[in-house]
Gaussian input, Z-matrix of N, CA and C with variables (Angstrom, degrees):
# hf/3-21g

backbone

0 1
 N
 C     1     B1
 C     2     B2     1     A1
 N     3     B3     2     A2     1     D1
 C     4     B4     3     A3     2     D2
 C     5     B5     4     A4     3     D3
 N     6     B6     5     A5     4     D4
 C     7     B7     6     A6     5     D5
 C     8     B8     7     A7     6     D6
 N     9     B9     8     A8     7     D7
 C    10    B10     9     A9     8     D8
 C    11    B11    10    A10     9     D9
 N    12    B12    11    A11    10    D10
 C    13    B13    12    A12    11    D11
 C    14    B14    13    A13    12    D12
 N    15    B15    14    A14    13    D13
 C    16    B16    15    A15    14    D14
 C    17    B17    16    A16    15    D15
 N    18    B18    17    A17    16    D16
 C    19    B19    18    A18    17    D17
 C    20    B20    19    A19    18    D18
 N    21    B21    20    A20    19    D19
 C    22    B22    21    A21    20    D20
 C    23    B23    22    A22    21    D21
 N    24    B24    23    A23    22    D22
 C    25    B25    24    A24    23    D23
 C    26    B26    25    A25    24    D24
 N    27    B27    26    A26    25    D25
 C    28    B28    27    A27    26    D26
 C    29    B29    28    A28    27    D27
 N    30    B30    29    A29    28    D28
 C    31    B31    30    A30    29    D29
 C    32    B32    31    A31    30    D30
 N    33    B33    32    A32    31    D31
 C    34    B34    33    A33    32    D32
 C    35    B35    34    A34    33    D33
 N    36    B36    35    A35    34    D34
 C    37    B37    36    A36    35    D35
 C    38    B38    37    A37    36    D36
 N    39    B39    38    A38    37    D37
 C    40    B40    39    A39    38    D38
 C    41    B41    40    A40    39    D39
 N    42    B42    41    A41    40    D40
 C    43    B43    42    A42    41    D41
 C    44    B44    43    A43    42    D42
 N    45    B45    44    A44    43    D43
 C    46    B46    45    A45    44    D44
 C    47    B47    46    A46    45    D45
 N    48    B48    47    A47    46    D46
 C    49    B49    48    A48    47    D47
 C    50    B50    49    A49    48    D48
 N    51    B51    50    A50    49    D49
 C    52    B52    51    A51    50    D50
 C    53    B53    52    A52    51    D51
 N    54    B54    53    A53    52    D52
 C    55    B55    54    A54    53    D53
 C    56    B56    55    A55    54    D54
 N    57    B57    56    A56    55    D55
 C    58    B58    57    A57    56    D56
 C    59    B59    58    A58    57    D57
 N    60    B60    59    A59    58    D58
 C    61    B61    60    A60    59    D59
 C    62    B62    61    A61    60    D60
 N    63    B63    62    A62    61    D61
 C    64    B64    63    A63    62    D62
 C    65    B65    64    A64    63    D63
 N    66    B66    65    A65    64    D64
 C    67    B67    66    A66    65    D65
 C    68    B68    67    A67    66    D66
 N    69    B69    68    A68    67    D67
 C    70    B70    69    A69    68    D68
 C    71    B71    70    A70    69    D69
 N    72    B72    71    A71    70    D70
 C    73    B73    72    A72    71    D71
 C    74    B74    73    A73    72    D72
 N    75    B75    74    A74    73    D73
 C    76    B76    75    A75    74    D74
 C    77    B77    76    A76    75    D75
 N    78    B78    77    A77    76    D76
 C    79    B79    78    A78    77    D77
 C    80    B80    79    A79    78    D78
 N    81    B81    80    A80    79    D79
 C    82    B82    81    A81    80    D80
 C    83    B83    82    A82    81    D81
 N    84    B84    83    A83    82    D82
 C    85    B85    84    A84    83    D83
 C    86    B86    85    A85    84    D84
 N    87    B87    86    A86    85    D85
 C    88    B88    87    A87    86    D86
 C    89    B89    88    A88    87    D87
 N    90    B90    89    A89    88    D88
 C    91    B91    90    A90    89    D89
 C    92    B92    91    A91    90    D90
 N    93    B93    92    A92    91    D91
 C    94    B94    93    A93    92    D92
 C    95    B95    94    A94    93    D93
 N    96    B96    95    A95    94    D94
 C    97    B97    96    A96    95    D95
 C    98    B98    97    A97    96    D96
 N    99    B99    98    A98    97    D97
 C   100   B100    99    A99    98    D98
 C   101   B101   100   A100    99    D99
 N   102   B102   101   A101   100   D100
 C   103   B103   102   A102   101   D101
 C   104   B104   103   A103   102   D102
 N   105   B105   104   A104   103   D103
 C   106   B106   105   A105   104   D104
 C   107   B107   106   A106   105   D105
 N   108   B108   107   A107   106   D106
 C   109   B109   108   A108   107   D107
 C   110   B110   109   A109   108   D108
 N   111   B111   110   A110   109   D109
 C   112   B112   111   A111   110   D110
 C   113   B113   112   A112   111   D111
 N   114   B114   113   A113   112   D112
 C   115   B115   114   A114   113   D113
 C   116   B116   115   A115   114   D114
 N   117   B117   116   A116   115   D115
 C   118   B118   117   A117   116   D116
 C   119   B119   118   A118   117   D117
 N   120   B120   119   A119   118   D118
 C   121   B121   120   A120   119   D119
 C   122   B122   121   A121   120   D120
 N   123   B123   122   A122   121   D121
 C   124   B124   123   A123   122   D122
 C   125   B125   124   A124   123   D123
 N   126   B126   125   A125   124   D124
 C   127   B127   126   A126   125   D125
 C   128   B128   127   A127   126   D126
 N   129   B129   128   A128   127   D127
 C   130   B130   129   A129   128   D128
 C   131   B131   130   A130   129   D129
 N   132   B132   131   A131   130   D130
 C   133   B133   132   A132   131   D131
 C   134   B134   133   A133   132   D132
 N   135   B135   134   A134   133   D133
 C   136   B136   135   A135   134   D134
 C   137   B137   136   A136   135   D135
 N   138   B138   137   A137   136   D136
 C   139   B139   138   A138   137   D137
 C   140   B140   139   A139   138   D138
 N   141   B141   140   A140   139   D139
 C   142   B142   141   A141   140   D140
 C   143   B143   142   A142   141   D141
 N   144   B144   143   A143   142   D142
 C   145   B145   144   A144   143   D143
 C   146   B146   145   A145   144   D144
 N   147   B147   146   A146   145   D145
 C   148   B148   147   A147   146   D146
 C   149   B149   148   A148   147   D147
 N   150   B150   149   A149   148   D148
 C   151   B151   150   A150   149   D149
 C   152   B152   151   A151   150   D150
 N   153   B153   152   A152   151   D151
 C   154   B154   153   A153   152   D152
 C   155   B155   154   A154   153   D153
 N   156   B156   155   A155   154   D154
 C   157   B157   156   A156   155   D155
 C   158   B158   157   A157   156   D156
 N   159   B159   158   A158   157   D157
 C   160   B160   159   A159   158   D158
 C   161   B161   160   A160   159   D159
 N   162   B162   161   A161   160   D160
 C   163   B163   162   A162   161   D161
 C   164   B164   163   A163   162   D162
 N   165   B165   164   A164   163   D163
 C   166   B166   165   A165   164   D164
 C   167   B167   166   A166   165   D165
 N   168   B168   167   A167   166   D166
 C   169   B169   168   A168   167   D167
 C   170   B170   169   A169   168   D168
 N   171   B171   170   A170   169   D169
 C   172   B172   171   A171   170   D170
 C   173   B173   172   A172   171   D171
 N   174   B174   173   A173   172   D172
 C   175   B175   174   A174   173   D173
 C   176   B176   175   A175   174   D174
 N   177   B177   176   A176   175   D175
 C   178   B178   177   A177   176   D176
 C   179   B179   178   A178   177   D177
 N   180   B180   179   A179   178   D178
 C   181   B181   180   A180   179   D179
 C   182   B182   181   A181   180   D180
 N   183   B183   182   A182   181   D181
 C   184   B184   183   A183   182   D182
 C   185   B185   184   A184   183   D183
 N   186   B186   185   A185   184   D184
 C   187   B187   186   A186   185   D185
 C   188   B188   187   A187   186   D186
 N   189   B189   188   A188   187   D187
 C   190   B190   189   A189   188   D188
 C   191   B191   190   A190   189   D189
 N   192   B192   191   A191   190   D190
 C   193   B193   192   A192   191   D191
 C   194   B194   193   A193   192   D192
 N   195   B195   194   A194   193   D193
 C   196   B196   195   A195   194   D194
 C   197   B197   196   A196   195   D195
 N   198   B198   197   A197   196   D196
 C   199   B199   198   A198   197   D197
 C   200   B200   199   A199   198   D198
 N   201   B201   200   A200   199   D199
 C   202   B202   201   A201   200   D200
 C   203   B203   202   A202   201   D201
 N   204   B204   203   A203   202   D202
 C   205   B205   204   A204   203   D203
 C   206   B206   205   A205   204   D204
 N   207   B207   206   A206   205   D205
 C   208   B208   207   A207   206   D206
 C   209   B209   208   A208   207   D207
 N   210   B210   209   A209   208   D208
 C   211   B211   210   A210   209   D209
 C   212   B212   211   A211   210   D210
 N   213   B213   212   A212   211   D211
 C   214   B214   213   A213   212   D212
 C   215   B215   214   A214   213   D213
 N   216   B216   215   A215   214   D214
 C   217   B217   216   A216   215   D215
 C   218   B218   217   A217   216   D216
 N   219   B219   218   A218   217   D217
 C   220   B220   219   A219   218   D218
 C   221   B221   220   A220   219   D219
 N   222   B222   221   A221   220   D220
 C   223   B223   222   A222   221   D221
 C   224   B224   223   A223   222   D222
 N   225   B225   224   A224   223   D223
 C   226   B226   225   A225   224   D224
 C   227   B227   226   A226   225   D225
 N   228   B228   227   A227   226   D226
 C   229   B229   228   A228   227   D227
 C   230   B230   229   A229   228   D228
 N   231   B231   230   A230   229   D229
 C   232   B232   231   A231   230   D230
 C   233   B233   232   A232   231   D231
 N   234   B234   233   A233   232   D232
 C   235   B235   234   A234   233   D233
 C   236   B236   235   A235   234   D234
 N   237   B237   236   A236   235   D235
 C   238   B238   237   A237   236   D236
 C   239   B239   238   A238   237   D237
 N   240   B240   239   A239   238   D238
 C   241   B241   240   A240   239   D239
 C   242   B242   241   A241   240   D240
 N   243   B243   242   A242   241   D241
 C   244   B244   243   A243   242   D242
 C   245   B245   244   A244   243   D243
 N   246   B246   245   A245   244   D244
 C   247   B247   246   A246   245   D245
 C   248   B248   247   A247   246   D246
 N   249   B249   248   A248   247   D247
 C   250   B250   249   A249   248   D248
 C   251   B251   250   A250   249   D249
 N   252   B252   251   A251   250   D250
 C   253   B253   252   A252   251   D251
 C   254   B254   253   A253   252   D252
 N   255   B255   254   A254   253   D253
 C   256   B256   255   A255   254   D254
 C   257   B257   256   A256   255   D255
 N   258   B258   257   A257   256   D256
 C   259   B259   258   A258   257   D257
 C   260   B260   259   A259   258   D258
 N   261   B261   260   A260   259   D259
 C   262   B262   261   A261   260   D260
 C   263   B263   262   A262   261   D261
 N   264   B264   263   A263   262   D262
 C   265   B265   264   A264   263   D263
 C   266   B266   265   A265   264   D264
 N   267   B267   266   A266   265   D265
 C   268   B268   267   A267   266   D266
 C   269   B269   268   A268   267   D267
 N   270   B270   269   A269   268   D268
 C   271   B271   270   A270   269   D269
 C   272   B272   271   A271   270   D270
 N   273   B273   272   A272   271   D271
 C   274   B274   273   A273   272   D272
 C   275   B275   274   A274   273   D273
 N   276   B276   275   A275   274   D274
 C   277   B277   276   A276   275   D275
 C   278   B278   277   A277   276   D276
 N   279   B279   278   A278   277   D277
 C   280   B280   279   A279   278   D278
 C   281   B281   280   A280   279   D279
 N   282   B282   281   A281   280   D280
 C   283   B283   282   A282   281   D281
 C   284   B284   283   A283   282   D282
 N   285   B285   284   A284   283   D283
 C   286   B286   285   A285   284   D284
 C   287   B287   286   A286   285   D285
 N   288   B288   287   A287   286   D286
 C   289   B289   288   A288   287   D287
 C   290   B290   289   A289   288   D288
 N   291   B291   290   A290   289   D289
 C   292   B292   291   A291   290   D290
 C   293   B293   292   A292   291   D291
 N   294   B294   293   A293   292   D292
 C   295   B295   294   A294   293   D293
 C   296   B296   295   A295   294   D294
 N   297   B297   296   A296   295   D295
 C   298   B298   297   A297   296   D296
 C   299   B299   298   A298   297   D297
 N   300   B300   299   A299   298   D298
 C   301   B301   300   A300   299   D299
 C   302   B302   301   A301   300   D300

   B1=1.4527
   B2=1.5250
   B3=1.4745
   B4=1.5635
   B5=1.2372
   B6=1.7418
   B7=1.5086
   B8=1.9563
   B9=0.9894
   B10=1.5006
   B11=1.5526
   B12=1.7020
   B13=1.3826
   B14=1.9647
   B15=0.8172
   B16=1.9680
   B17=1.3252
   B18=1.6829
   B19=1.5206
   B20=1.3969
   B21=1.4055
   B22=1.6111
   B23=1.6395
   B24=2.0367
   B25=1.1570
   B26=1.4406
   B27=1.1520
   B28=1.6239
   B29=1.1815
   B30=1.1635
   B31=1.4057
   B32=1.4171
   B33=1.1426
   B34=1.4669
   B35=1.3169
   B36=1.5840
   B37=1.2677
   B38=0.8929
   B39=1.4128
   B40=1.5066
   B41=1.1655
   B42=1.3525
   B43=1.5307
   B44=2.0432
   B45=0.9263
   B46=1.6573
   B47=1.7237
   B48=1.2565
   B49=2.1944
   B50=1.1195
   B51=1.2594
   B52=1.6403
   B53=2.0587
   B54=1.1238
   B55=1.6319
   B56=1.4592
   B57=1.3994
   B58=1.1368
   B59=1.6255
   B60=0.9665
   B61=1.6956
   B62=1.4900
   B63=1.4774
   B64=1.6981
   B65=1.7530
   B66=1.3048
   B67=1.4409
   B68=1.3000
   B69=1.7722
   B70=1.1497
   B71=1.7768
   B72=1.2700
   B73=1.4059
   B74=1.8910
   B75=1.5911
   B76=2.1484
   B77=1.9167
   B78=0.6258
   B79=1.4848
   B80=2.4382
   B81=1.7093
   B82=1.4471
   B83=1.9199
   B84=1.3300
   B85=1.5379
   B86=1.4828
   B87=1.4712
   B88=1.3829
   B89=1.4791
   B90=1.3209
   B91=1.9883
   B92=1.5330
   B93=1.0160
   B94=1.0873
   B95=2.1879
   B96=0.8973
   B97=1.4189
   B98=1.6649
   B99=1.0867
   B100=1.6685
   B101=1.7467
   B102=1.1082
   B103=2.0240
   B104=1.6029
   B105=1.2061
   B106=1.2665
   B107=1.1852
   B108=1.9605
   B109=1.1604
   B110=2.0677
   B111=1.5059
   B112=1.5089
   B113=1.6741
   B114=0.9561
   B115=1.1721
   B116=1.8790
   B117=1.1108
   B118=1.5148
   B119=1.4888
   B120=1.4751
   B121=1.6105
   B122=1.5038
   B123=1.4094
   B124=0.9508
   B125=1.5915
   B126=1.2835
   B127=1.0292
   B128=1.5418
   B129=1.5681
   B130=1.0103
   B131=2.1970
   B132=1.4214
   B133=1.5946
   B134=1.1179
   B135=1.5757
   B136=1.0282
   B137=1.5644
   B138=1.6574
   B139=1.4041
   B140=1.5808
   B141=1.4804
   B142=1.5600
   B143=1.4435
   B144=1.7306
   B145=1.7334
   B146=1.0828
   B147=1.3387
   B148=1.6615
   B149=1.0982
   B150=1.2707
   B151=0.9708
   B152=1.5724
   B153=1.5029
   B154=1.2320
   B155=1.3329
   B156=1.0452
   B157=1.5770
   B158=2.1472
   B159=1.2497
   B160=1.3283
   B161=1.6450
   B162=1.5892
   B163=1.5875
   B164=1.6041
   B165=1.8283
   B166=1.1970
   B167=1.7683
   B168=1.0304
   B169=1.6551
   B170=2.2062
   B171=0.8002
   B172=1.3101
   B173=1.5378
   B174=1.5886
   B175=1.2533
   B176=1.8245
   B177=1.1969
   B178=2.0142
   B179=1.2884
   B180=1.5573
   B181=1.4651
   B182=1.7158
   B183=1.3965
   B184=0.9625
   B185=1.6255
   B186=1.6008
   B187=1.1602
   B188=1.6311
   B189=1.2811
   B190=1.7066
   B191=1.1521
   B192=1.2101
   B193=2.0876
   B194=1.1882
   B195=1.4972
   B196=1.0348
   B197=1.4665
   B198=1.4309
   B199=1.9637
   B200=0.9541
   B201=1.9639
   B202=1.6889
   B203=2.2387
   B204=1.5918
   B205=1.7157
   B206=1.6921
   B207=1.7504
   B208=1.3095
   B209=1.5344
   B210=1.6105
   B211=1.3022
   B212=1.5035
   B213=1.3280
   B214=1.9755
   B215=1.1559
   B216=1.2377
   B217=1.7612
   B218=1.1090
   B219=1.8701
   B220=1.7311
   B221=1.7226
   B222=1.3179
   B223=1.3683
   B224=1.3892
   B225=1.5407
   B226=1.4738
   B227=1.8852
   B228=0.8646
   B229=1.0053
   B230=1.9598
   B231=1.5921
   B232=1.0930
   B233=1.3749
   B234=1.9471
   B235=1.3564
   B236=1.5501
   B237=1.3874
   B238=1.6956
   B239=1.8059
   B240=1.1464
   B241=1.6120
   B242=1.6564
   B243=1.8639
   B244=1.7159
   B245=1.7255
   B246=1.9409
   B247=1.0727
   B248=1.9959
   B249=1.6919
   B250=1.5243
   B251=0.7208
   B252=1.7071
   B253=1.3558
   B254=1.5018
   B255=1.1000
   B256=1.6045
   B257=1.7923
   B258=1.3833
   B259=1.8097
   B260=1.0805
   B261=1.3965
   B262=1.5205
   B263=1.2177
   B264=2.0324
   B265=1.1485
   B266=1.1428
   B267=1.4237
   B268=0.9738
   B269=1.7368
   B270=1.4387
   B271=1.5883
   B272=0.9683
   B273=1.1424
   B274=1.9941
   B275=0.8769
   B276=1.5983
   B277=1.6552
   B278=1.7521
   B279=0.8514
   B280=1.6870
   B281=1.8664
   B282=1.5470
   B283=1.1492
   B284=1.6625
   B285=1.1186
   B286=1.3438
   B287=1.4987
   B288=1.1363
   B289=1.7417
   B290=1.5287
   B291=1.2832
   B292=1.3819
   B293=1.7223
   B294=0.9840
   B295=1.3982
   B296=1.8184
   B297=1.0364
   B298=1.5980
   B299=1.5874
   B300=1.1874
   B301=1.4037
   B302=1.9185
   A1=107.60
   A2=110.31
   A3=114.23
   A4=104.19
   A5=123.32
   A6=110.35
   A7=113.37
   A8=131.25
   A9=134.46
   A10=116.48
   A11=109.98
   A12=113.23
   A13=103.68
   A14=92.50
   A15=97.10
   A16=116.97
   A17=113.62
   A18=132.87
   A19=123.24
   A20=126.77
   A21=101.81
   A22=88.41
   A23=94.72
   A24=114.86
   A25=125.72
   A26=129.17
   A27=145.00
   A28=147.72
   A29=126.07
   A30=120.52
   A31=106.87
   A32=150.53
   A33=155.28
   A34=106.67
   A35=108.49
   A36=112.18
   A37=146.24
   A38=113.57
   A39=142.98
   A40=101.01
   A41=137.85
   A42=122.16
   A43=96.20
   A44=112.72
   A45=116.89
   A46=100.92
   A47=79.71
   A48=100.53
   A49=112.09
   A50=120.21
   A51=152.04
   A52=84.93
   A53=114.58
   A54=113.37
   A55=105.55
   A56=133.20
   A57=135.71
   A58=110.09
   A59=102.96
   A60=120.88
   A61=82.31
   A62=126.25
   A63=143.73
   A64=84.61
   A65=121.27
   A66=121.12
   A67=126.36
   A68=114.95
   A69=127.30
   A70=99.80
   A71=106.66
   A72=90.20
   A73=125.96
   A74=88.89
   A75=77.77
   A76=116.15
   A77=134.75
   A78=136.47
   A79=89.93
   A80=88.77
   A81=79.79
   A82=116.86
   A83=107.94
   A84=110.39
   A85=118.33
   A86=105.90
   A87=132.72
   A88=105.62
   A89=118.70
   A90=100.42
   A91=115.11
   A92=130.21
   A93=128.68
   A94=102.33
   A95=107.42
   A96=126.34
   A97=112.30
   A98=101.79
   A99=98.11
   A100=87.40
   A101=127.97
   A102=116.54
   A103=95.28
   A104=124.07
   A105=114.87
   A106=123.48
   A107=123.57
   A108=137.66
   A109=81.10
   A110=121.31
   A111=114.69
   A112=100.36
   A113=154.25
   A114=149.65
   A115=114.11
   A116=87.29
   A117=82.13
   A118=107.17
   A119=121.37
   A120=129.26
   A121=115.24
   A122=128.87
   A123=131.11
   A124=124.35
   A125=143.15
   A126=131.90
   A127=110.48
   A128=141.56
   A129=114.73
   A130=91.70
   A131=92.68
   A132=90.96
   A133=140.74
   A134=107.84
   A135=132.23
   A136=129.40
   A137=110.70
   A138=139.62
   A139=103.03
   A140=111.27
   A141=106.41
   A142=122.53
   A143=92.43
   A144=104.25
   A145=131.23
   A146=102.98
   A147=104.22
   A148=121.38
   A149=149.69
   A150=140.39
   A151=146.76
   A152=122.54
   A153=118.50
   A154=114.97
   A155=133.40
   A156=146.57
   A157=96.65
   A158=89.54
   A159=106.48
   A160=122.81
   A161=97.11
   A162=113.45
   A163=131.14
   A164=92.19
   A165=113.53
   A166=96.99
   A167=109.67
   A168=125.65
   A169=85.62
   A170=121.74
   A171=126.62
   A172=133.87
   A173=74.17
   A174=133.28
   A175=118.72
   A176=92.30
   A177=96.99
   A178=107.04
   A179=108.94
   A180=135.18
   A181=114.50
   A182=111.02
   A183=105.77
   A184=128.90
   A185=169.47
   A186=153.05
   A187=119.54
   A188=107.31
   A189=118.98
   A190=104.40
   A191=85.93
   A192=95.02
   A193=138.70
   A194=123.99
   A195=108.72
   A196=102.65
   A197=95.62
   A198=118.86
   A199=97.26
   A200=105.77
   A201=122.90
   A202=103.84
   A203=90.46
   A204=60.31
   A205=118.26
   A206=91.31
   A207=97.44
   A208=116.13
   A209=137.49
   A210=140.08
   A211=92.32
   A212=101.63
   A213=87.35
   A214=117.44
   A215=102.61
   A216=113.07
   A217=95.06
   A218=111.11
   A219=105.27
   A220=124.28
   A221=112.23
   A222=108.02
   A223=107.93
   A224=117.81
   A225=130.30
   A226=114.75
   A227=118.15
   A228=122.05
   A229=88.78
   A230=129.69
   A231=136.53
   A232=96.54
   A233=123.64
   A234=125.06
   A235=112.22
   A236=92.23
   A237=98.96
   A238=97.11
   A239=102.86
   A240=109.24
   A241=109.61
   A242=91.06
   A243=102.21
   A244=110.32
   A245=117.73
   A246=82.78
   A247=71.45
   A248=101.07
   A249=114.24
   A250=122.45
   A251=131.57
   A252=114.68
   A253=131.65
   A254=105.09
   A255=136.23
   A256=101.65
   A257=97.18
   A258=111.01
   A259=114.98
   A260=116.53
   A261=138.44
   A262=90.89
   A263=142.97
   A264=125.53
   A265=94.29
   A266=170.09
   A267=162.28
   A268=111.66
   A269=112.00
   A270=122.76
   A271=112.35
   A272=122.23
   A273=109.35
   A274=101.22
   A275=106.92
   A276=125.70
   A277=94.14
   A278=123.12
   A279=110.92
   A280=105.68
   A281=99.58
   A282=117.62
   A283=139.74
   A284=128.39
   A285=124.09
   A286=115.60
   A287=128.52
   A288=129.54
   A289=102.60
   A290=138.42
   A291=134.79
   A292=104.99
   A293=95.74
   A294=90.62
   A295=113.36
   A296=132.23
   A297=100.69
   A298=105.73
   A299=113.99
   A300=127.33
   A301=95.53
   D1=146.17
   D2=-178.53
   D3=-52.79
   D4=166.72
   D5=136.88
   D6=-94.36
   D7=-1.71
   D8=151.29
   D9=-47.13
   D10=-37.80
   D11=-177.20
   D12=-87.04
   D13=-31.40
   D14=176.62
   D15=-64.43
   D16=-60.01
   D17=173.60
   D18=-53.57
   D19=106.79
   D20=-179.57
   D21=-86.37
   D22=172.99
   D23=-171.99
   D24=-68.11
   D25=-18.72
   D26=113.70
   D27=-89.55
   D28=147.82
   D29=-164.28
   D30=-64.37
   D31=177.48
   D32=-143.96
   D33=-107.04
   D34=-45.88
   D35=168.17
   D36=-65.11
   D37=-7.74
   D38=-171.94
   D39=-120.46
   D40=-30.26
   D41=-169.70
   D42=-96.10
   D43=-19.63
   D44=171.70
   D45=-25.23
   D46=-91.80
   D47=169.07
   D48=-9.96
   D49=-84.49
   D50=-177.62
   D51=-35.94
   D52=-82.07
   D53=-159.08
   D54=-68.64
   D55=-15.85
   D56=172.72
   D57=-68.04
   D58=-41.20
   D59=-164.46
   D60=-69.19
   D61=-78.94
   D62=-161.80
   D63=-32.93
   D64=-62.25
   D65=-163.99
   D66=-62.15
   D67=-22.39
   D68=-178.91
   D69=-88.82
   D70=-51.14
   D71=177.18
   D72=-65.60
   D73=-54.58
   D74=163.14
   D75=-49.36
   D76=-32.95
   D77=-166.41
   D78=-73.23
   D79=-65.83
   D80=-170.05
   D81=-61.19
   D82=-8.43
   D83=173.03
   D84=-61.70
   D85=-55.08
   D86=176.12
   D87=-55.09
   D88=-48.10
   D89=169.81
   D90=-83.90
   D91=-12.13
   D92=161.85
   D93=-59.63
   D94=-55.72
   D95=165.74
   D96=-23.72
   D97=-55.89
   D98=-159.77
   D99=-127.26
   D100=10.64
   D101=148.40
   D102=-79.93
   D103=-39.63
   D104=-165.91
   D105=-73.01
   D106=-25.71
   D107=-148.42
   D108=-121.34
   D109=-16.57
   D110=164.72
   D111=-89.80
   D112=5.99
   D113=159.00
   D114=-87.36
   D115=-34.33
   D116=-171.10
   D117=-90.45
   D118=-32.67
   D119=139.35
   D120=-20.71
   D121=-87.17
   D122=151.60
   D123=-20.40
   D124=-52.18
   D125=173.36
   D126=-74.71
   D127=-4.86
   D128=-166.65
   D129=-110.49
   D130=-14.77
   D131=160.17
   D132=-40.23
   D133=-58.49
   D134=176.07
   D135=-81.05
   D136=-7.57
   D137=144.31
   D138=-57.82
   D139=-59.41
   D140=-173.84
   D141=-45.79
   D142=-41.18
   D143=-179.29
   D144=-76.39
   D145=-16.53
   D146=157.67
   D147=-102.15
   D148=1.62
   D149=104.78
   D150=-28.28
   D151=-39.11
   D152=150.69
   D153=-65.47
   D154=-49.20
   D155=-175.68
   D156=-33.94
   D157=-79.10
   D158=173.49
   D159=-21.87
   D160=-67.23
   D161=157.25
   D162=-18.32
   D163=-62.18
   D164=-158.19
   D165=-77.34
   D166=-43.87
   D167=-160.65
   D168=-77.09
   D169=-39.95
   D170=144.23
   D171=22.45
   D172=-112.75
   D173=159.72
   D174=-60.59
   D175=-11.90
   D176=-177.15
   D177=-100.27
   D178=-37.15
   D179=-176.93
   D180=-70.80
   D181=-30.26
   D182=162.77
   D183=-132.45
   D184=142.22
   D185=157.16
   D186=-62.71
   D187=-38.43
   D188=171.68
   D189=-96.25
   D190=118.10
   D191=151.35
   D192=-65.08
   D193=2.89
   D194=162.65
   D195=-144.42
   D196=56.55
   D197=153.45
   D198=-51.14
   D199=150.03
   D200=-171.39
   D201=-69.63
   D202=-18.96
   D203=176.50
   D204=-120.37
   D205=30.46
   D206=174.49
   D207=-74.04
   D208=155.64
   D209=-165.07
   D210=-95.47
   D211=-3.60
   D212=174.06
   D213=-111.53
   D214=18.02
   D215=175.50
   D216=-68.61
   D217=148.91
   D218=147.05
   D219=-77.40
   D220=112.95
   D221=177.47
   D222=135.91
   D223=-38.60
   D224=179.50
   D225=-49.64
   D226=139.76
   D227=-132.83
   D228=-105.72
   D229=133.00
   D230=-151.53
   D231=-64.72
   D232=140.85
   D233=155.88
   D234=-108.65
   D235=165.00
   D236=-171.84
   D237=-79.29
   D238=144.30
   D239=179.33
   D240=-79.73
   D241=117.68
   D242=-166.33
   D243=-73.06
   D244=-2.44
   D245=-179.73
   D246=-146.63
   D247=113.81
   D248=164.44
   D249=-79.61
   D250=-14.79
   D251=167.01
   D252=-69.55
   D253=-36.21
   D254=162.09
   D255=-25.38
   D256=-67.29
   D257=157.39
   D258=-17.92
   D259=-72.72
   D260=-132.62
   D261=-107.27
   D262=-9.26
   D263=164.79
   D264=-103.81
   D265=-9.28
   D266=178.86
   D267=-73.20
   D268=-36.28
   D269=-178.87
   D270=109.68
   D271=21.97
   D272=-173.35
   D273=-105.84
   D274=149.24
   D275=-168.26
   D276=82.06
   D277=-37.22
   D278=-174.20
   D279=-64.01
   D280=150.48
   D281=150.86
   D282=-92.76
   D283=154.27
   D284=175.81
   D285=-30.13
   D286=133.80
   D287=175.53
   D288=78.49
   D289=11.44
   D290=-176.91
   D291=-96.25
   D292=146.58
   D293=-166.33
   D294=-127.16
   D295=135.20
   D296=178.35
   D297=-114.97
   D298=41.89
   D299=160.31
   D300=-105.20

């Protein structure tokens, strides 16, 4: 049998450190990982909910869809959008690589 195959490439005591460290840092990457990807979860929830909300209150406000002061009438006259963030998490107006983090 070799001694290359017997010997590891550091001594044990010394390579401990080295793989301990690798493990502490992959481990702390990975929660950094998913606080970031539960935050942005969270913000697009609460996009949802105002958005359904909106819908519903809508939809209560009117039975026809194309009631005179509905925005989907033809003719009705343009409103300013009551919730821009909604916009701005959805991506519109953004370009490729834009990020709203």
């Amino acid at each position: 049998m070799s001694l290359f195959a017997i010997a590891p490439a550091l001594p044990l005591h010394a390579a401990g450190k080295y793989v301990a460290g690798a493990y502490i840092v992959f481990v702390l990457v990975i929660l950094i990982y998913v606080t970031i990807m539960a935050i942005r979860l969270g913000r697009t929830e609460r996009a949802l909910v105002e958005l359904n909300d909106d819908l519903a209150r809508r939809e209560e406000g009117s039975g026809d869809p194309a009631a005179p002061g509905d925005p989907a009438a033809p003719g009705a006259p343009a409103r300013r959008d009551p919730h821009p963030e909604a916009a701005r998490l959805s991506g519109a107006g953004r370009g490729p690589g834009d990020s709203p983090l």
